[in-house]
C-alpha positions in Angstrom: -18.5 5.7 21.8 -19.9 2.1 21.0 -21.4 0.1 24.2 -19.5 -3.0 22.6 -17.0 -4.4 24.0 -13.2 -3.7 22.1 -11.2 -6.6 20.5 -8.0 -4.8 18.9 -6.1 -7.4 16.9 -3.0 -6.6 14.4 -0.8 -8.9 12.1 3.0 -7.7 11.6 3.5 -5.0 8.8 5.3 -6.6 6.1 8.1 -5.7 4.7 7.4 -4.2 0.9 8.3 -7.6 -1.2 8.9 -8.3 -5.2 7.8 -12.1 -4.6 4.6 -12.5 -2.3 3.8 -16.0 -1.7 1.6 -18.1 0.1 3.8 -17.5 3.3 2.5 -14.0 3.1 -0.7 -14.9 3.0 -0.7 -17.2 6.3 -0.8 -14.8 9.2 -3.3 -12.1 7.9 -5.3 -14.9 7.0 -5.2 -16.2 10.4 -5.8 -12.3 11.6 -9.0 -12.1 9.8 -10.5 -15.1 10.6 -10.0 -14.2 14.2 -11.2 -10.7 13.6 -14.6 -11.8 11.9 -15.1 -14.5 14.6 -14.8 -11.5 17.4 -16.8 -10.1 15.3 -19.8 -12.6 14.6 -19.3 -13.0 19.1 -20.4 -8.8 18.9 -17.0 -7.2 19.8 -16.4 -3.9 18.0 -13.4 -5.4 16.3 -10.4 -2.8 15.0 -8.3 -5.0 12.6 -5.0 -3.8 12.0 -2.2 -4.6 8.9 0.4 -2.7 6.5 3.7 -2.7 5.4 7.1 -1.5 6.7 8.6 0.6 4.6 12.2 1.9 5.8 15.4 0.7 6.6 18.8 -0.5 4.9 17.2 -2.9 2.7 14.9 -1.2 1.1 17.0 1.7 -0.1 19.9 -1.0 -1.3 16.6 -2.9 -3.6 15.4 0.4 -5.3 19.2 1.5 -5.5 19.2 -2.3 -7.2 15.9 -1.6 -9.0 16.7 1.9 -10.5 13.8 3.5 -8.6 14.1 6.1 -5.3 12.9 4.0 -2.2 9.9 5.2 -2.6 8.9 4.6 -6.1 10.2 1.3 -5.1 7.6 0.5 -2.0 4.5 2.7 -4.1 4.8 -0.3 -6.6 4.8 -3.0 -4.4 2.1 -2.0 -2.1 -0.4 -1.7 -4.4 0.6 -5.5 -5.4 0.0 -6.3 -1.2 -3.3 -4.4 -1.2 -4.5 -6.3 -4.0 -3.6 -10.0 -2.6 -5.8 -9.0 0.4 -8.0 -7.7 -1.7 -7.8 -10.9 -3.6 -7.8 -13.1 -0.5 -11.4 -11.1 1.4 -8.9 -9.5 4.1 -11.5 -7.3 6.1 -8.8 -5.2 7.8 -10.3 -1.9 9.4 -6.9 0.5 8.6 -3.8 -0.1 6.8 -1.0 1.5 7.4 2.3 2.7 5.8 5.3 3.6 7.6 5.6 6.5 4.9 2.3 7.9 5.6 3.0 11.6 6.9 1.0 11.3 10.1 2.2 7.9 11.1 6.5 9.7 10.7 5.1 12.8 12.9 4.5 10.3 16.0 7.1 8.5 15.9 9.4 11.4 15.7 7.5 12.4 18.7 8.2 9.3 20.4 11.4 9.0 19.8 12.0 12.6 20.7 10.2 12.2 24.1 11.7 8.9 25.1 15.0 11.1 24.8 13.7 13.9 26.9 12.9 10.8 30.2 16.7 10.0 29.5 15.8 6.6 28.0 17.4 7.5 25.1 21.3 8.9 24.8 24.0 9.3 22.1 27.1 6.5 21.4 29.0 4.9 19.1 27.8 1.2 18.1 30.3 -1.3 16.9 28.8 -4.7 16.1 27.0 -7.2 13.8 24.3 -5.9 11.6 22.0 -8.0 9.0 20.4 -6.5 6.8 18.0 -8.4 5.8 16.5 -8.8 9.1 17.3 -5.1 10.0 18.6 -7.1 13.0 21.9 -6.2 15.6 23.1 -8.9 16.7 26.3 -9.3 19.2 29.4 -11.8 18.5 28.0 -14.3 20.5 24.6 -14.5 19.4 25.9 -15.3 15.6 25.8 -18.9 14.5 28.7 -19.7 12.6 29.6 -16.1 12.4 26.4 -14.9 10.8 22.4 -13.7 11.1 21.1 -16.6 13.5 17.3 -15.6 11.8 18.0 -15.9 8.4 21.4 -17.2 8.1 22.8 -14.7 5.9 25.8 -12.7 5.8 26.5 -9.9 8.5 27.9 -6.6 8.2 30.6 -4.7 10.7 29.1 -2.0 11.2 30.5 1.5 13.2 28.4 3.9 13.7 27.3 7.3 15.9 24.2 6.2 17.0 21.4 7.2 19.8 20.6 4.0 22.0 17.4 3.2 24.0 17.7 2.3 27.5 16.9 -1.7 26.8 19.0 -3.3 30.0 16.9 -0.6 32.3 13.9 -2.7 31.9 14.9 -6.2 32.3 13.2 -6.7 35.6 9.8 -5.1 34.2 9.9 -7.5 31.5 10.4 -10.2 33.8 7.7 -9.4 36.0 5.6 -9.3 32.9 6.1 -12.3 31.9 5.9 -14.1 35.1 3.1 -12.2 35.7 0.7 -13.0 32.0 2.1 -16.3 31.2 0.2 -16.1 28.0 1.5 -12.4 27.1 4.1 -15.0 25.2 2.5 -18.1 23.1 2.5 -20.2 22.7 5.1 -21.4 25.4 7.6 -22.7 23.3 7.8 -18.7 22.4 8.6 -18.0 26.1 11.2 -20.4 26.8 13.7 -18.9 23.4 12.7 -15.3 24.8 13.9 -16.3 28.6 16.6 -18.7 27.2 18.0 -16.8 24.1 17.8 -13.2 25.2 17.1 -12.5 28.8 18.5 -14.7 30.6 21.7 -14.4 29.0 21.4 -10.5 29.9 20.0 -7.4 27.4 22.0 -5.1 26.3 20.9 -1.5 25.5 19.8 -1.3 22.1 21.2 1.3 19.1 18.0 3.2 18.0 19.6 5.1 15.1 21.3 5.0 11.8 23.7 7.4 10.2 25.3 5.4 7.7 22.5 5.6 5.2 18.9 8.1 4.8 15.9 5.9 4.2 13.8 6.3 7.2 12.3 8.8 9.5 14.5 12.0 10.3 15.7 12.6 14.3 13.8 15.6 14.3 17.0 17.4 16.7 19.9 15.5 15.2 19.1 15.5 11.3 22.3 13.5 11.1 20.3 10.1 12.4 17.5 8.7 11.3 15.5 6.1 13.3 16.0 2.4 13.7 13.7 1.0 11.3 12.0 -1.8 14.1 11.6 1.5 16.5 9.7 3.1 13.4 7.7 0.4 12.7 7.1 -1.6 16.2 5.3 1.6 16.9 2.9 1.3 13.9 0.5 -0.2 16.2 -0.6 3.0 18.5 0.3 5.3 15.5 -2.2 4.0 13.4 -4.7 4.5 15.7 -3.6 8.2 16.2 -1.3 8.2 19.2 0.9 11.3 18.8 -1.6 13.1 16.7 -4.6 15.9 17.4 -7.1 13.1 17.5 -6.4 10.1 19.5 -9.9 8.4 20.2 -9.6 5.1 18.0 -6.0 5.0 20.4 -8.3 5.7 23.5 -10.7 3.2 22.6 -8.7 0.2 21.4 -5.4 0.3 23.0 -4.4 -2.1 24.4 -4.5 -4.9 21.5 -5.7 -8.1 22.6 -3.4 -9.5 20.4 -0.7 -9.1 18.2 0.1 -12.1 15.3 3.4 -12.0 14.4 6.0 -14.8 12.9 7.9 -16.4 14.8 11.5 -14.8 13.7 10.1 -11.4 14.8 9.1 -12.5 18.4 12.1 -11.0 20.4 11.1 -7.8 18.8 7.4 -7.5 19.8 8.3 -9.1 23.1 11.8 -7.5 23.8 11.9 -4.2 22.7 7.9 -3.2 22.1 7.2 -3.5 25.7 10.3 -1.5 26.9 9.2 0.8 24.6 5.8 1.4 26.2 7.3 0.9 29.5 9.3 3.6 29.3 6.6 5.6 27.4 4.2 4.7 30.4 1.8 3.0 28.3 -0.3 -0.3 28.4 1.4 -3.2 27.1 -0.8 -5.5 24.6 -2.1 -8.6 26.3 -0.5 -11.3 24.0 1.5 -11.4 20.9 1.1 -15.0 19.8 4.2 -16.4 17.7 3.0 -18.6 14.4 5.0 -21.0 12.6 6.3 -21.1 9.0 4.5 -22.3 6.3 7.0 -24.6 4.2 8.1 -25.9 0.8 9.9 -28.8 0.9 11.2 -28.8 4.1 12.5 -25.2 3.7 11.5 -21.4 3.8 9.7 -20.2 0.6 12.3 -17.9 -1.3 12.3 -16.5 -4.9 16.3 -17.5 -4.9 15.1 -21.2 -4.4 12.6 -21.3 -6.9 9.9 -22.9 -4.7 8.1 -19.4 -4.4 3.8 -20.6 -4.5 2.1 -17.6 -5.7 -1.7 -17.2 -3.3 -3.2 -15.0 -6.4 -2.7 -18.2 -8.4 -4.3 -20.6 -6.4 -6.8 -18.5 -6.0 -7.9 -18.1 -9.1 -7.9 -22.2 -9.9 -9.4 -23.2 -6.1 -11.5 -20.1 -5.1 -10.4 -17.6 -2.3 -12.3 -19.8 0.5 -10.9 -23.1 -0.9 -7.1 -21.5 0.0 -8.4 -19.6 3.5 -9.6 -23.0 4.8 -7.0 -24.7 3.6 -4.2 -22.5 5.5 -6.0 -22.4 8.5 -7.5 -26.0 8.4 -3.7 -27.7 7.3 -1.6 -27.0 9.9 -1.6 -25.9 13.9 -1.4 -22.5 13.9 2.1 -22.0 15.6 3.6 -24.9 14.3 5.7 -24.9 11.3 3.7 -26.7 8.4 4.2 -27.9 4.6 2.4 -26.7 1.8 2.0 -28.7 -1.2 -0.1 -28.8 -4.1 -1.1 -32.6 -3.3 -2.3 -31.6 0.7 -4.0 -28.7 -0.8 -6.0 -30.8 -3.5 -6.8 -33.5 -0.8 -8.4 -31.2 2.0 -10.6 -29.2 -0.7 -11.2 -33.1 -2.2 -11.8 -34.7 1.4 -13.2 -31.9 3.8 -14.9 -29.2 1.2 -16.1 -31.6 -1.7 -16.9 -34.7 0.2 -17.9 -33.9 2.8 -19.1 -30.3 3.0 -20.5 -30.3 -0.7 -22.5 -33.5 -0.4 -24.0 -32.5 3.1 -25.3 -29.5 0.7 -25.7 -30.9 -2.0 -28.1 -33.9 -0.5 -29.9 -31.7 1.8 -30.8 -29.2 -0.8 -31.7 -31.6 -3.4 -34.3 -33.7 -1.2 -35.4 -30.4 -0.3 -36.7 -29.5 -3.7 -38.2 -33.4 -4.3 -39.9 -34.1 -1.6 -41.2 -30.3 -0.4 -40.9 -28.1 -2.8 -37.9 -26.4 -1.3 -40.6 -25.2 1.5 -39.3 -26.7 4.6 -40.7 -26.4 8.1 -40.5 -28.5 11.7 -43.4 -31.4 11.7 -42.2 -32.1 15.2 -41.9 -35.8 14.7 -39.1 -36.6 16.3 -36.3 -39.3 16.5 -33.6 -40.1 19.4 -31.5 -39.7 16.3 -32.6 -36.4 16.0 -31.2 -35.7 19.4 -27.6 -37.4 18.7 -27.5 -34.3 15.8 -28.6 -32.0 18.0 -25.9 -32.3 20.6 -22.8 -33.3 18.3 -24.4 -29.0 17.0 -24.2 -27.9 20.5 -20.9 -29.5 21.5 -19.4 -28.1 18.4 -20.4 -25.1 18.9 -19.2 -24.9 22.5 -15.4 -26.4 21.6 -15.4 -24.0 18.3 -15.3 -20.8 20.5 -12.6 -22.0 23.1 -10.5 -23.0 20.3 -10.8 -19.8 18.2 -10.8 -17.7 21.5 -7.1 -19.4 21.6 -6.3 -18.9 18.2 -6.8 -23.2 17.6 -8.0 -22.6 14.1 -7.0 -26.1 12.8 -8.6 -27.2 16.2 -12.0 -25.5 15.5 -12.5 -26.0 11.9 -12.3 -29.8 12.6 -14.9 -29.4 15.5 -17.3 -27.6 12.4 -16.4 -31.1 10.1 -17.3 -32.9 13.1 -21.0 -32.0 12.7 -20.9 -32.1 9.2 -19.8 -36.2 9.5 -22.3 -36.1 11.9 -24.7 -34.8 9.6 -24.4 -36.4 6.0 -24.1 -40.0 8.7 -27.6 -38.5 10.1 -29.0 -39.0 6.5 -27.8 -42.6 6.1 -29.3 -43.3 9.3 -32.4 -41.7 8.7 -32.8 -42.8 4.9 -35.0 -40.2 3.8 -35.5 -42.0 -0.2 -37.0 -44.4 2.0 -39.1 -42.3 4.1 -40.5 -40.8 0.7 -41.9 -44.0 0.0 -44.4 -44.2 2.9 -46.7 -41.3 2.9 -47.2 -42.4 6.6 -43.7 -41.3 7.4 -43.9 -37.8 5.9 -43.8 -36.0 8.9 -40.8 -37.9 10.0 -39.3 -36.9 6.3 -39.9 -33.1 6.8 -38.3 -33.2 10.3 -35.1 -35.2 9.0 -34.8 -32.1 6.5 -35.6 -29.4 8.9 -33.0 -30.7 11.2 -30.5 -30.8 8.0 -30.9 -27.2 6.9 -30.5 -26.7 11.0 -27.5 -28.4 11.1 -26.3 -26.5 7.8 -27.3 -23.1 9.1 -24.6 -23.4 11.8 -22.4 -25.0 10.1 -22.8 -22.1 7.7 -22.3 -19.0 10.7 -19.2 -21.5 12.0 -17.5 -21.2 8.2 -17.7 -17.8 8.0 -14.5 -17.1 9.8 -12.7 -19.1 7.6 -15.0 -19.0 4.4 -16.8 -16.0 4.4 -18.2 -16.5 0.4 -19.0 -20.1 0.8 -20.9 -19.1 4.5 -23.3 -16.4 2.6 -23.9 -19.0 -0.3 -25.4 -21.9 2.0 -27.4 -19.6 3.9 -29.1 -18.0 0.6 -29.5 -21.4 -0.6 -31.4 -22.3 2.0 -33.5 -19.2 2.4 -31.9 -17.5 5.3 -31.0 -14.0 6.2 -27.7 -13.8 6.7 -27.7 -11.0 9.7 -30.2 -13.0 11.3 -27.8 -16.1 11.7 -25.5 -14.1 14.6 -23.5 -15.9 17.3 -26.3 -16.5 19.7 -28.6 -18.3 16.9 -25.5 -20.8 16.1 -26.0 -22.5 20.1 -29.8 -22.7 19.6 -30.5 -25.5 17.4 -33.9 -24.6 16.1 -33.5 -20.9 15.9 -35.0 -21.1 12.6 -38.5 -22.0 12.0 -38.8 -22.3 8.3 -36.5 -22.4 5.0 -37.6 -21.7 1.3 -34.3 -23.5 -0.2 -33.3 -23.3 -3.4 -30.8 -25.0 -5.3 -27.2 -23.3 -6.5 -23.9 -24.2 -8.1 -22.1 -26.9 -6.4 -19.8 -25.2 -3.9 -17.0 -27.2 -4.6 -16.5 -30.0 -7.6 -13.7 -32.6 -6.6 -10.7 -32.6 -8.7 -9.0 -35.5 -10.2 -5.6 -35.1 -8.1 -3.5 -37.2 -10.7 -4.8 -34.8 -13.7 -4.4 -31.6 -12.0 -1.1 -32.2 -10.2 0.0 -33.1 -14.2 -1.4 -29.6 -15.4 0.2 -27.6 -12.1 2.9 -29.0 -13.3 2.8 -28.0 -16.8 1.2 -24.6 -15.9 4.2 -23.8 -13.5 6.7 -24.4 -16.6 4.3 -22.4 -18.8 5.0 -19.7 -16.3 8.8 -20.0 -15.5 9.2 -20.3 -19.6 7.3 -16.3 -19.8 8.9 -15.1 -16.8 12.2 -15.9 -18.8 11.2 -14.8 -21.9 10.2 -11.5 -20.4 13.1 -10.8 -18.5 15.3 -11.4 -21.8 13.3 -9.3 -23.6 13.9 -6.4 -21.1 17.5 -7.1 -20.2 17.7 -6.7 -24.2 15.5 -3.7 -24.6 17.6 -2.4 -21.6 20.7 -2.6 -23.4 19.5 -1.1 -26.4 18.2 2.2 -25.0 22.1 2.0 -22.9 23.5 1.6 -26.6 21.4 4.6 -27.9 20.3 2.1 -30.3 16.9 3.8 -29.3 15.8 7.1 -30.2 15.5 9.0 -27.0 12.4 11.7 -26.6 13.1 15.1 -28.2 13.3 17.9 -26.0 13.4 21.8 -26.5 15.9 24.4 -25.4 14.1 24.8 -22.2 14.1 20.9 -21.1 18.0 21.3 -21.7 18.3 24.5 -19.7 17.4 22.9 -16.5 20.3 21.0 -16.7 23.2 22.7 -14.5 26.4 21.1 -15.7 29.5 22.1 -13.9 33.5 21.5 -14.3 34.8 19.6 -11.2 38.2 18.5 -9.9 38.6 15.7 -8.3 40.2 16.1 -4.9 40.0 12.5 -3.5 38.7 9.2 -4.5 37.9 6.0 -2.6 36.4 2.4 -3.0 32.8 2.7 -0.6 32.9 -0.6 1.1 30.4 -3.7 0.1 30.1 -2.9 -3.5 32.0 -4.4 -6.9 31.3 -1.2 -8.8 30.8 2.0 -7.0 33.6 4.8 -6.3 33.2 7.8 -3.9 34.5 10.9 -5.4 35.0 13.9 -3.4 34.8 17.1 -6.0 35.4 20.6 -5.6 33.3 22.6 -7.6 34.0 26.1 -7.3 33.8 27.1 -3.6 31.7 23.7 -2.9 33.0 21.0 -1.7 30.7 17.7 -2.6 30.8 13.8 -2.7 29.4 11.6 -6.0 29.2 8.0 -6.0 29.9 6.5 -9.2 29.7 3.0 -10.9 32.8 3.5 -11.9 35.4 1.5 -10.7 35.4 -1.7 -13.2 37.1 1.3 -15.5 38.9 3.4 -13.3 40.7 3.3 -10.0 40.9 5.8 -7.4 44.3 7.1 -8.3 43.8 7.6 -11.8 40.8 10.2 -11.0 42.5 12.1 -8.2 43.5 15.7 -9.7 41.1 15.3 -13.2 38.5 17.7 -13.6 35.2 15.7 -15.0 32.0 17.0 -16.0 28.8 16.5 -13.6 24.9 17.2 -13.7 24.9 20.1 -10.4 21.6 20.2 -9.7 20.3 16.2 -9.8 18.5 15.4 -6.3 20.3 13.8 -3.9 20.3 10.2 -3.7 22.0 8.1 -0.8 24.1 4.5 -2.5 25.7 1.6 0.0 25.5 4.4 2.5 27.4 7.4 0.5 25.3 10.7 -0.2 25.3 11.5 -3.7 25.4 14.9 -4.7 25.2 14.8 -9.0 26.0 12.3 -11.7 29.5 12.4 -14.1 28.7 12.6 -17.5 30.7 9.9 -19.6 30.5 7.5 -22.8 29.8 4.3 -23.6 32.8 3.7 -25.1 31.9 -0.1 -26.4 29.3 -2.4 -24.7 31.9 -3.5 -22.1 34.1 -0.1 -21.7 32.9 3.6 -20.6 34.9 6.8 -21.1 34.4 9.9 -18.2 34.3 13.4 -20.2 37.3 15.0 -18.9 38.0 18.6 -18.7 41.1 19.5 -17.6 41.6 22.7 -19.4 38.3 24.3 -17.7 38.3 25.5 -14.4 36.3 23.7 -11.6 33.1 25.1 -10.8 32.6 27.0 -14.5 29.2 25.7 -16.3 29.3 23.8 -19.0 26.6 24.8 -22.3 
């Protein structure tokens, strides 16, 4: 095992998403800076992130999106794993809550926090939104629905299994009185105390029955587990808790931190630590709340519109323009605005100006007056010394603030000394210097304290921009794994620099121009997104139509089918849906259900004694809660009208060929 000290650090696994945005982007952003700055201190650094892939809402978006969940979350992740790909994410393991060794623990969790008697069997009546995956009781609705999101709620009744969650109100309590900062920042706290347990917990329903896509109940296959249960416990899973080999667990557990949003607080601070209470393990030391980025004054959403794609912006500003700006804009955990103006105006003010020119300047001078060869003369200056300490006292301020997660804080500490520096070379005039070959010494020492000054601001960027940090040390001549954490306090540290000239790092951008062509681009993009969507929805319809050849197929491709006479013994409208119809069929001595998208032709009496025709031996698929056993074969009568193949004459349970 490594003699370096642990940092364990993991952002929320997100929820498989069609429309990623720069809201996405924000918290694993903020997760990997901090990881690569415990990194560049010398911790041995395990950085966590995935994607949560159960739950209500999923199965109802593939059901929506003609795909089986997991076809549905297998095409979406890849689209996650390249934006962090994309955006220089250095995560250490990613994890799926559909990976095979990740549902093994958790059944074994949920399995042993039964066998303490923290978990036992009810009935839940209540308030349930899916789209948060969220219970909620009557009083904690606002205006009668989802007080996260504000969307719609479902009454939901339900045998479930329910964890123990009031038993370990006092622990949490203690906990928090205890580690004020196991909360943050504070404003986190007071909703927890305020909002949830002060007001008294309740135990909490820990299983489903009402639909399948999630992780069996390995002794009641009737249940499934609450998707939050599943994926709170992502973060000991991934590290092998529950499995044959559980060293990284050993080793990193507990997490120094946990990043989460803040609408997904109470459940990291709630029900995790009950969780591990009653499993007798560690808690984590803090999860730390963030804000929201904004559009407009409101949440990013692909209903609105306002959705601001990251791969996009990254491909017009550079990866390191967008990482700086995110963590630069806005105090991480308070809500903040994006907008294409702020984002042009920091790269423009901070990255251009400033940064650029401090390069730019230094590197140039370098080349005209030494011959890029650039070494100490030791003539000194009290200006020299003003430099030297703004350095030092950056330095200093940057590791308290990113030890507290103050990225806006610390970056602006880093631009401090590079104000500090490109002011150093109006002070010092070095064209002027140039001029008196008395004064060359002084010039050489003016540039040796600039490529100084640019080496740490160089280590000090690297959290945020890791591409841009390896480009100003090559340019001037240093190795980057000799510039570690203890050479960024000593001023000096490098005794020589054989610069050399590159691209410019960032070229400013006419903000009236490009806010014009952002503007243009983004109806460029709306206009293909529209034209593409027609041109399925139409291709769609076509193939529905059999306007489309199907695929030929031989005699054995139709002898798999097993089609079957079936009477219908009862019929019913399943809740929540405009088109769907739960049949109940007897087919031979089988009794089985089908649900049907049906109803806009038929109603439930009409069907009730008909014998139909139905594909026996199609999998199993689960719709708005209703286990479908088989699909009815019927007609597209006319594009608005469909036709079941009846069979009235035929007894039930005879095949059809």
């Amino acid at each position: 095992m490594s003699d370096k000290k642990t940092y364990y650090i993991t952002t929320p696994i997100y929820y498989p998403s069609d429309n990623l945005h720069i809201g996405h982007a924000y918290c694993t952003v903020a997760a990997d800076a901090e990881a690569r700055f415990r990194r560049l201190e010398g911790y041995d650094v395990m950085f966590l992130t995935g994607t949560d892939e159960h739950g209500q809402k999923i199965e109802r978006k593939a059901i929506e999106a003609g795909k089986t969940p997991k076809q549905y979350v297998d095409d979406i992740v890849e689209g996650i794993l390249e934006l962090w790909k994309v955006l220089n994410i250095s995560n250490d393991r990613f994890i799926r809550t559909t990976d095979d060794y990740h549902v093994k623990a958790v059944q074994k969790i949920f399995k042993e926090l039964y066998d303490r008697g923290d978990i036992y069997k009810n009935e839940y009546e209540g308030w349930y939104c899916t789209p948060c995956e969220s219970f909620w009781t009557e009083h904690q609705l606002v205006d009668g629905k989802c007080p996260d999101c504000g969307r719609e709620v479902e009454l939901t009744k339900e045998e479930s299994y329910f964890f123990r969650l009031s038993k370990y109100q006092k622990r949490l309590e203690e906990l928090y009185e205890k580690n004020p900062n196991f909360i943050s920042p504070q404003s986190r706290l007071n909703e927890m105390l305020s909002n949830f347990i002060r007001p008294g917990l309740d135990d909490l329903c820990v299983s489903r029955t009402s639909f399948k896509w999630g992780i069996p109940v390995t002794f009641d296959d009737k249940h499934i587990v609450y998707v939050w249960v599943d994926a709170l416990s992502n973060y000991i899973t991934a590290l092998g808790y529950g499995s044959d080999d559980d060293s990284l667990y050993r080793k990193y557990w507990p997490a120094q931190v946990h990043l989460v949003g803040k609408e997904i607080v109470r459940f990291h601070t709630i029900i995790w630590p009950a969780m591990l209470m009653a499993l007798d393990l560690p808690v984590p030391e803090m999860v730390f709340g963030h804000g929201w980025l904004l559009l407009e004054g409101g949440k990013m959403s692909k209903s609105k519109g306002n959705v601001v794609d990251p791969l996009v912006l990254c491909e017009r500003y550079g990866t390191d323009a967008i990482r700086y700006f995110l963590l630069r804009e806005v105090p991480f955990g308070s809500d903040g605005v994006f907008s294409n103006e702020a984002l042009i105006n920091r790269i423009n003010s901070d990255l251009a100006n400033d940064l650029g020119n401090l390069v730019s300047r230094t590197l140039t001078m370098s080349e005209k007056y030494f011959n890029n060869e650039i070494t100490a003369s030791g003539v000194t200056d009290p200006l020299d010394d003003e430099l030297k300490a703004v350095a030092a006292e950056a330095v200093s301020k940057y590791a308290g603030l990113m030890e507290q997660l103050l990225f806006s804080n610390a970056f602006s500490e880093v631009f401090r000394l590079v104000s500090r520096a490109n002011k150093y070379i109006d002070e010092t005039m070095p064209w002027k210097l140039a001029k008196d070959e008395a004064s060359r010494g002084r010039l050489q020492q003016v540039l040796y304290n600039l490529c100084e000054a640019l080496r740490i601001v160089a280590i000090l960027c690297q959290p945020a921009m890791p591409d841009t940090s390896a480009k100003i040390l090559s340019y001037l001549g240093v190795d980057e794994a000799d510039c570690t954490w203890d050479t960024a306090a000593n001023f000096g540290a490098t005794k020589a620099f054989h610069t050399s000239k590159g691209e410019i790092l960032f070229p400013r951008i006419d903000l009236e121009k490009e806010l014009d062509a952002l503007e243009k681009d983004k109806k460029k993009r709306a206009a293909e997104a529209e034209k593409a969507a027609k041109k399925a929805e139409k291709a769609a319809k076509k193939a529905h139509h059999g306007e489309e050849a199907p695929a030929e197929i031989t005699i054995d491709d139709f002898a798999k089918l097993d089609l079957r006479v079936a009477e219908v013994t009862a019929c019913e409208v399943v809740p929540n849906s405009d088109k769907l119809l739960k049949l109940t069929l007897r087919v031979g001595d089988e009794t089985r259900t089908i649900a049907s998208s049906i109803r806009p032709w038929y109603s439930p009496e009409e069907l009730v004694g008909r014998h139909i025709i139905i594909v026996a031996n199609l999998k199993p698929a689960v719709f708005r809660g209703v286990e479908s056993h088989g699909m009815l074969l019927a007609c597209d009568n006319t594009e608005d009208d469909c036709k079941l193949i009846f069979a009235d004459d035929c007894t039930p349970g005879r095949k059809v060929r």
